[in-house]
N, C-alpha and C positions, 0 to 999 in steps of 0.2 A: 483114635481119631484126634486131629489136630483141634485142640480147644479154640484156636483162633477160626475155626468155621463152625462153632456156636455163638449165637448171638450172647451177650455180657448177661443180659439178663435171666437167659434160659439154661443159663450152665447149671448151675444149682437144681431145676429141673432136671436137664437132662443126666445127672448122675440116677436117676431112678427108672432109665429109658433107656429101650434099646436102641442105638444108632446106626441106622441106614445111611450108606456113604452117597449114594446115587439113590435119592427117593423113590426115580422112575422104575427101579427094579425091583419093586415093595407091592406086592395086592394090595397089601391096605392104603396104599396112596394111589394106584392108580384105581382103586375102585370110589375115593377121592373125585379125583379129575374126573373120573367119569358121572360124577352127582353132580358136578359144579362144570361139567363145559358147556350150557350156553347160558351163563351167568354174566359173563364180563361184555359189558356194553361196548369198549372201544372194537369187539370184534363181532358186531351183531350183525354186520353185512360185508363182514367182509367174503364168505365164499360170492356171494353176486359180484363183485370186483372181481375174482380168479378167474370165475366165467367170462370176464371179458376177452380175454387172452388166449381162448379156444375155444373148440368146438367140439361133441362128441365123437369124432374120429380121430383126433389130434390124441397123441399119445404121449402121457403126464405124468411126468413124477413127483411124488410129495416125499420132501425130507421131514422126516419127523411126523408119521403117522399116530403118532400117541396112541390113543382110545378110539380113532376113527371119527371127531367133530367134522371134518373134510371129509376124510377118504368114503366114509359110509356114504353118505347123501349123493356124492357124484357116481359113485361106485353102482347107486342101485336106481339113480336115472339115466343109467348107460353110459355113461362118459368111460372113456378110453383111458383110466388114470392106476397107475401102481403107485406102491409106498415103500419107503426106508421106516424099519423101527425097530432097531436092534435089542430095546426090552421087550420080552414075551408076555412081561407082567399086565402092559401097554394094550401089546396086539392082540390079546385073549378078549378085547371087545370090537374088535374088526368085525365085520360081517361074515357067518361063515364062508358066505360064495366066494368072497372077495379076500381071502386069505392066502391063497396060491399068489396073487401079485404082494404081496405083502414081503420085499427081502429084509433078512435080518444083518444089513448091512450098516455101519460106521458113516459118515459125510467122509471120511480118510479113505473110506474101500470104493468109492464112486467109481473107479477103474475096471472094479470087478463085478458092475451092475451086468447080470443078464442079458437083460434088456437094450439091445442095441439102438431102435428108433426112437428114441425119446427126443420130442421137439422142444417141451415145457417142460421148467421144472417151477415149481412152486414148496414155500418154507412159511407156511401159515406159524399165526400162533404166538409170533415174538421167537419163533424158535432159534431164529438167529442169534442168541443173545446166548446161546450155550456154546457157540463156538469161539475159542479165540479169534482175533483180526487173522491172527498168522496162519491158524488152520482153515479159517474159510477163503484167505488168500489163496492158499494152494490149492481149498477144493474147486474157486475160478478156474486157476490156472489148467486144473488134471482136466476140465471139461472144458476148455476152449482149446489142448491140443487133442483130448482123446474121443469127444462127442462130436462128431458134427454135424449131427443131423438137429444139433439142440442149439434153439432158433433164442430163445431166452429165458429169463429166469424173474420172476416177483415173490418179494417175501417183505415182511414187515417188522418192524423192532421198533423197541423203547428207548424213549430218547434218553438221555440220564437226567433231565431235569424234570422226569417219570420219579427216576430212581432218590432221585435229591429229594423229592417231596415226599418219599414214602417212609424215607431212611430211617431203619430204627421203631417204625410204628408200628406195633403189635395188634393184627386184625383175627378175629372168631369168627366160624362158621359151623354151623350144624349140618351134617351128614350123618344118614340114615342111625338118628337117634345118639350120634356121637359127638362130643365137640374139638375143633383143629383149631390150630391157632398157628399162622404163619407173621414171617416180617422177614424185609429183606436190609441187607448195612452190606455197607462196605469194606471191605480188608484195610489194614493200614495202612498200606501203599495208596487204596484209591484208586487200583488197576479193577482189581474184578468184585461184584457183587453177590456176598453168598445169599441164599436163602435157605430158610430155615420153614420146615412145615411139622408140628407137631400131633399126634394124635394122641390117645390115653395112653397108649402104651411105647411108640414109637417118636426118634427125632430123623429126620430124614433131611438129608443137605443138596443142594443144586449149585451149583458151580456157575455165573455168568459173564458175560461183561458185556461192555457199554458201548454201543456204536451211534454214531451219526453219522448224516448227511456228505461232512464233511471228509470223516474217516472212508466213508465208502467213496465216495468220489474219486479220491485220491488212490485207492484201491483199481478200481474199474480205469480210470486212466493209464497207471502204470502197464495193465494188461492190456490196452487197447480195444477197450470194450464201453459203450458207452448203457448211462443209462438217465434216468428220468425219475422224478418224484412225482408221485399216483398220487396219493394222502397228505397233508401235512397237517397234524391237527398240535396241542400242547406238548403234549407227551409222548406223540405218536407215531408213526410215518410209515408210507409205503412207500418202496420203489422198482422199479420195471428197470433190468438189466438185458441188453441186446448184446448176443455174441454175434449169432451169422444172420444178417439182413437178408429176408427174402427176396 
């Protein structure tokens, strides 16, 4: 493991820890995630916002189904929604019914979804912030020539003045009698933001980086695809990308 995706502080630690390179591939973090997904307030409404953007016939995909905080609840008031989640570790708290829509596909493999009608796609979560600019560029591009029945896309991300203010701060939390201790810094370039989440025995790493407004913009115009800001709060933002206008 590259010691420059341990934070400065936690190296000394993590020499007595096993390191997990992708945390999401880990039981003991995604059973994590799943004790602490509706804890974080900036996304306490966000599925009511998702719901604006369809209806229970309308057929949705969710990138980045993690633990099922989305995919469950709509999955089992009927809405018409499948998921991407390429860790098993993840989708082992899907719902069982709703597992068969569950592909264990990449945002790279989007070519080779099943699923031909898909209208919506939806990336709760801040999930956007695991992709490069360059890989979510292409995954634009592969579904505005290869989908076209997919009318548009909402997802939401952290601004980096999220990131600037957290940089470096070491936060605790208790899960089922355990205690984690996460903080996010920056590489020294200042391109991507690792995160670091520790448990007693494990250090587990997440690879991010940092979009805005304006990086998207620029993005969605290059492809000729417009879009809109939903949210705009400190640290926060949604926005609604249209490929094919009804």
């Amino acid at each position: 493991m590259d010691n420059s995706l341990i934070f400065n502080k936690l190296q000394k630690r993590a020499e007595e820890l096993d390191i997990i390179e992708n945390l999401y591939e880990d039981n003991i973090f995604a059973n994590y995630y799943q004790s602490i997904i509706n804890q974080d307030e900036l996304l306490e409404d966000d599925i009511d916002t998702y719901k604006q953007f369809f209806n229970k016939s309308t057929p949705v995909l969710e990138i980045g189904s993690g633990t099922g905080r989305i995919f469950n609840p709509l999955f089992e008031e009927g809405y018409n929604i499948f998921g991407l989640e390429p860790a098993k570790e993840m989708s082992e708290y899907i719902t069982p019914k709703g597992r068969g829509r569950i592909y264990s596909l990449t945002l790279q493999e989007i070519e080779t979804l099943p699923q031909k009608n898909i209208e919506v796609i939806i990336i709760p979560a801040t999930t956007v912030s695991l992709f490069s600019h360059r890989d979510f560029y292409d995954f634009l591009k592969k579904i505005k020539e290869t989908q076209p029945h997919i009318k548009r896309i909402v997802f939401d991300f952290l601004k980096e003045s999220f990131f600037e203010s957290t940089a470096g701060l070491i936060q605790s939390s208790q899960v089922n009698g355990e205690k984690f201790y996460n903080v996010n810094f920056f590489d020294s370039a200042k391109e991507r933001i690792i995160y670091n989440l520790v448990s007693p025995k494990k250090l587990g790493v997440s690879v991010k980086y940092s979009y805005s407004y304006e990086v998207l913009e620029k993005m969605f115009r290059e492809l000729g695809l417009s879009m809109k800001l939903i949210k705009d709060l400190d640290g926060y933002a949604m926005i609604e990308g249209v490929f094919h206008e009804e």
